[in-house]
Structures are given as structure tokens and as C-alpha cells.
LOGU-872579 format. One record per atom (N, C-alpha, C, O): residue in one letter; atom name; x, y, z. Coordinates in nm, 2 decimals. Example, Ala and Ser with C-alpha at 12.3 -4.5 7.8 and 13.67 -1.06 7.14 Angstrom:
<pts>
PT r  a      X      Y      Z
PT A  N   1.32  -0.57   0.78
PT A CA   1.23  -0.45   0.78
PT A  C   1.32  -0.33   0.78
PT A  O   1.42  -0.33   0.85
PT S  N   1.28  -0.22   0.71
PT S CA   1.37  -0.11   0.71
PT S  C   1.29   0.00   0.79
PT S  O   1.34   0.11   0.80
</pts>
This chain:
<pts>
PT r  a      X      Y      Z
PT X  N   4.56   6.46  12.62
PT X CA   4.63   6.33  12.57
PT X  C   4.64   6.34  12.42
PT X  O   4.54   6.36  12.35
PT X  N   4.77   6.31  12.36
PT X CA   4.79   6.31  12.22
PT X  C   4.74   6.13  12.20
PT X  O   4.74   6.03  12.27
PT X  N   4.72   6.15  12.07
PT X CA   4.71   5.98  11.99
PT X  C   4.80   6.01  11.87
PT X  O   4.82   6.12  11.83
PT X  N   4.86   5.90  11.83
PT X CA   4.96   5.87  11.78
PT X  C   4.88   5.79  11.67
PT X  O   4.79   5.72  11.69
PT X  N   4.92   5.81  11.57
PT X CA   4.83   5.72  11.47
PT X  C   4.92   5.63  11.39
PT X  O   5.01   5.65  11.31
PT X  N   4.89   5.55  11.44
PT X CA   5.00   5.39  11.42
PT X  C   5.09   5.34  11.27
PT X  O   5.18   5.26  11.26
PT X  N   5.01   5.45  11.16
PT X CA   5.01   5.41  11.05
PT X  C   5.09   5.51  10.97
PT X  O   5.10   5.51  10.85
PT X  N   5.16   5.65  11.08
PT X CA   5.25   5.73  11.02
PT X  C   5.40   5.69  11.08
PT X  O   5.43   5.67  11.20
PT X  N   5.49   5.69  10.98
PT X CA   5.60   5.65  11.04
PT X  C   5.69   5.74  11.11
PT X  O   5.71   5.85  11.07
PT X  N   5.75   5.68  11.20
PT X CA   5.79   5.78  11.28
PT X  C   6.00   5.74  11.31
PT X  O   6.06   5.65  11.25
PT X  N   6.05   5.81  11.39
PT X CA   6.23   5.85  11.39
PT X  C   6.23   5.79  11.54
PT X  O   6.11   5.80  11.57
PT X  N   6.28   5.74  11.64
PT X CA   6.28   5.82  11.78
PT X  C   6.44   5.76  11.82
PT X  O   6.50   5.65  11.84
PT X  N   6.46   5.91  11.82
PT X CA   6.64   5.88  11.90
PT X  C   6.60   5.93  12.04
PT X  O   6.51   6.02  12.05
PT X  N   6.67   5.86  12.15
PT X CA   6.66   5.87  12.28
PT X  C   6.56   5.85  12.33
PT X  O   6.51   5.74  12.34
PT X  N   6.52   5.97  12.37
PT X CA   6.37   5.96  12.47
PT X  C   6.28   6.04  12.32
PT X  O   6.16   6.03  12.32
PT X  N   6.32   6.07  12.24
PT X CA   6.22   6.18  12.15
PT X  C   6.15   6.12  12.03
PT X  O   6.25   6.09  11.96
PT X  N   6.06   6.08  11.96
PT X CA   5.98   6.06  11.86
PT X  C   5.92   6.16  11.78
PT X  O   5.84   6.24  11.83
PT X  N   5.97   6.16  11.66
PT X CA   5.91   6.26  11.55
PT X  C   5.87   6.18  11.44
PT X  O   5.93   6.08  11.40
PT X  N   5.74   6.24  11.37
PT X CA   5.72   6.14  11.25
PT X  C   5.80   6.21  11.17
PT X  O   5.85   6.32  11.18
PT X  N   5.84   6.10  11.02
PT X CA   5.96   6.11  10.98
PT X  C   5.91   6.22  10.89
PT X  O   6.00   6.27  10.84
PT X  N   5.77   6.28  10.84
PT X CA   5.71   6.41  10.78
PT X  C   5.74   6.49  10.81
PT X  O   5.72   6.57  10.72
PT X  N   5.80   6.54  10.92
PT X CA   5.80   6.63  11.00
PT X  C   5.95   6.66  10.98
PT X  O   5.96   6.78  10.99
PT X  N   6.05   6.60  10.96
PT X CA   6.16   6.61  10.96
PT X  C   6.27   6.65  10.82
PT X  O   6.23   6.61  10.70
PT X  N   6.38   6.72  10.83
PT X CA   6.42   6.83  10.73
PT X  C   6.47   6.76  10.67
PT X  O   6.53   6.66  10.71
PT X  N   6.45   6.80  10.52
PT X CA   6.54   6.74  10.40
PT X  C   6.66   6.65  10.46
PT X  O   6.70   6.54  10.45
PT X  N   6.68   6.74  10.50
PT X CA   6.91   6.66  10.57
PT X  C   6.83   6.58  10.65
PT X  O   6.86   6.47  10.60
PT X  N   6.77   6.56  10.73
PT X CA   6.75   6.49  10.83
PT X  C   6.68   6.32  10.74
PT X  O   6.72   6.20  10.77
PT X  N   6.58   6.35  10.62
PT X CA   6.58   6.24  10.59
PT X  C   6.68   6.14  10.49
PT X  O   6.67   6.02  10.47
PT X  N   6.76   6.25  10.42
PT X CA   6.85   6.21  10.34
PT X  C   6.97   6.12  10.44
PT X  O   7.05   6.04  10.41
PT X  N   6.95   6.17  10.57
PT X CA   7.08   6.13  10.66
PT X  C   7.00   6.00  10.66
PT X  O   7.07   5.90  10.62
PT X  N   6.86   5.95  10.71
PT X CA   6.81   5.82  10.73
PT X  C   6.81   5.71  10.61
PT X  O   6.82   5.59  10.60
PT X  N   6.81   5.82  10.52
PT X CA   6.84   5.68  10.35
PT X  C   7.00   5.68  10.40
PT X  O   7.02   5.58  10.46
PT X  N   7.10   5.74  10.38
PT X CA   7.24   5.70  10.42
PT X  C   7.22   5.62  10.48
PT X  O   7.25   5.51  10.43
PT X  N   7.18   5.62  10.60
PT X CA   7.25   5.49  10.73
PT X  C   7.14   5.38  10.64
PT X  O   7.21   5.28  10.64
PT X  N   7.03   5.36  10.58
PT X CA   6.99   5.26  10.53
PT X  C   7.04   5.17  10.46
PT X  O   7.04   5.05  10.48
PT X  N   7.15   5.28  10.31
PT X CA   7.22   5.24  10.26
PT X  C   7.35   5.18  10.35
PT X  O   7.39   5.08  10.29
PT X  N   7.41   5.19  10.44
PT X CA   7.52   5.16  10.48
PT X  C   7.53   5.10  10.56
PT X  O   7.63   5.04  10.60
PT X  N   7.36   5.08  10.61
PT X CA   7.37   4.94  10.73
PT X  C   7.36   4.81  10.61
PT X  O   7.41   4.71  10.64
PT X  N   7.29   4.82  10.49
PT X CA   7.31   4.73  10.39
PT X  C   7.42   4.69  10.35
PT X  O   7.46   4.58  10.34
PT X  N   7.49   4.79  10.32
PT X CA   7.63   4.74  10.32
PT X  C   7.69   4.67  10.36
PT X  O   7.75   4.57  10.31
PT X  N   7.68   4.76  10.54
PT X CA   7.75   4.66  10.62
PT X  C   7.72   4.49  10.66
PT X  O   7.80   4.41  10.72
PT X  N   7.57   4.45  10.60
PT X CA   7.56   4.33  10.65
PT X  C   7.58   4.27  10.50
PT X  O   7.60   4.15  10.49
PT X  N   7.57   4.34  10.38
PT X CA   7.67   4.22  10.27
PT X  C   7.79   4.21  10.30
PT X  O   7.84   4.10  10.26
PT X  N   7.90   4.32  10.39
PT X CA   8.02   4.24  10.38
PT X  C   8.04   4.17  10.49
PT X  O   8.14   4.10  10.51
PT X  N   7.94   4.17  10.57
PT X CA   7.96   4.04  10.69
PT X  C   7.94   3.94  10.64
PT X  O   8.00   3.84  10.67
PT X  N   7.88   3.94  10.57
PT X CA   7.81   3.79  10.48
PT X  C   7.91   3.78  10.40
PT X  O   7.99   3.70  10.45
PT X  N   7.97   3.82  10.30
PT X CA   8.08   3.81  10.26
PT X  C   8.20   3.75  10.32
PT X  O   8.26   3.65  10.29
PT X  N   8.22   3.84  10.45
PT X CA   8.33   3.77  10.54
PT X  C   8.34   3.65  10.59
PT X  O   8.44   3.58  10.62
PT X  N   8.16   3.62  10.58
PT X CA   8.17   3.50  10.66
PT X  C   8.20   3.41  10.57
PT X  O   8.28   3.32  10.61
PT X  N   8.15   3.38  10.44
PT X CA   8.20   3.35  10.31
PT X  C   8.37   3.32  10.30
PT X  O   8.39   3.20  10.26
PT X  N   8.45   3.39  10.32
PT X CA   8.58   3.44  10.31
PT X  C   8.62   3.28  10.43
PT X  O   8.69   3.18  10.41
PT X  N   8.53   3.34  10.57
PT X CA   8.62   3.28  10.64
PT X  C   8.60   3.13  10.62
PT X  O   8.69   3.06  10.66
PT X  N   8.47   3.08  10.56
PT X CA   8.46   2.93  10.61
PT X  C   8.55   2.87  10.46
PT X  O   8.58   2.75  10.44
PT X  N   8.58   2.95  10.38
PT X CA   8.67   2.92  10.21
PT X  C   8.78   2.93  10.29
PT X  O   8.86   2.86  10.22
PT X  N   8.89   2.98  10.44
PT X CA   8.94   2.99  10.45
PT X  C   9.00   2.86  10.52
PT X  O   9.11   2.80  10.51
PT X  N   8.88   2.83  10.61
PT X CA   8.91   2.72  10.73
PT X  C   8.88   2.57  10.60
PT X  O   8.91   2.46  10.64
PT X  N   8.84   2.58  10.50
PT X CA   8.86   2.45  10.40
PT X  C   9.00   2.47  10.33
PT X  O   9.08   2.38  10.33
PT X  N   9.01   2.55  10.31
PT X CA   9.18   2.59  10.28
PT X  C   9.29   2.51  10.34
PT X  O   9.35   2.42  10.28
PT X  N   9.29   2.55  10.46
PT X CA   9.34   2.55  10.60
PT X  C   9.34   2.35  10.59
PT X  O   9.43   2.27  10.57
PT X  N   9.19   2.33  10.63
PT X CA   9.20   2.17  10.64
PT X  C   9.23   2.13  10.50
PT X  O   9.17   2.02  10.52
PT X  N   9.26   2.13  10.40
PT X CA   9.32   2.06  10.34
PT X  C   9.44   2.06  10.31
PT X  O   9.48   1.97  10.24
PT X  N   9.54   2.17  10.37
PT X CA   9.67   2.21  10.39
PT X  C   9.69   2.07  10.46
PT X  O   9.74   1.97  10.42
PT X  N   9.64   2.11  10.55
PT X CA   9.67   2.02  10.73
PT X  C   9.65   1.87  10.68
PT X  O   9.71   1.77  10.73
PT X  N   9.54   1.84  10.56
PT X CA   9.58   1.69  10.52
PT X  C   9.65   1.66  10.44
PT X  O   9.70   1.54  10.45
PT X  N   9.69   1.74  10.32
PT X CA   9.83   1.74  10.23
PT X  C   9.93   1.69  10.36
PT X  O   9.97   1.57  10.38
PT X  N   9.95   1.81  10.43
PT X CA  10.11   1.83  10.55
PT X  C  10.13   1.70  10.65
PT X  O  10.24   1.67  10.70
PT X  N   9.97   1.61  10.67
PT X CA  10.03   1.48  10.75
PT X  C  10.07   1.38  10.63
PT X  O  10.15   1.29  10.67
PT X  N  10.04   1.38  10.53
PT X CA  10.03   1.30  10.41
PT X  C  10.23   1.27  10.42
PT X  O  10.28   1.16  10.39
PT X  N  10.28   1.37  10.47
PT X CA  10.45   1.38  10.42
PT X  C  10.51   1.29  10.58
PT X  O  10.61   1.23  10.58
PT X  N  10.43   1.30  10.69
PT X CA  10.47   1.22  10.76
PT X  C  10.51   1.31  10.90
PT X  O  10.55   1.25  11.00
</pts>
């Protein structure tokens, strides 16, 4: 029986677990990428969401200008 020692950090795609020591240059540079890019991806959601509720105030104040005319 292996022990795993709780306090090394470890990868696991699929069924497989490797600590991240263990793993090749490319292999950790690929894991700072997706870090960087899942960051990314959740400022421009936040952004979007930004976008959209500036959009739907937009929108309702069009729609109370447009009954204003009758």
C-alpha cells in the first residue's frame, strides 16, 4: 500500500494522479497556461455580465423615452 502525503500537490486527469514534481517542463508550463486562461475566461464573463445588465438599462430607458411619444 502506497500513502500519499497530503501536502504534495498533485495533477489527476482521468483515472491517473501524478504529483505536479514529477511532471515535465511542458507539462507544467501547459498548467500555468490553462491558469492563466481560465482567469481570463472568468474576467470576460464578468465583464459580459457587466455589458449585459448596461445593456438591459439601455434598453429600459429606450422603452420609456418610446411610450413617452404615445
Amino acid at each position: 500500500m502506497t500513502e500519499v502525503n497530503s501536502n504534495v500537490p498533485t495533477l489527476t486527469m482521468g483515472d491517473k494522479t501524478h504529483p505536479i514534481d514529477s511532471l515535465s517542463d511542458i507539462a507544467k508550463a501547459q498548467i500555468t497556461n490553462l491558469q492563466i486562461v481560465d482567469a481570463e475566461i472568468q474576467r470576460l464573463q464578468q465583464q459580459l455580465g457587466i455589458a449585459q445588465v448596461a445593456r438591459e438599462s439601455f434598453l429600459a430607458t429606450l422603452q420609456a423615452e418610446f411610450s413617452k411619444l404615445g
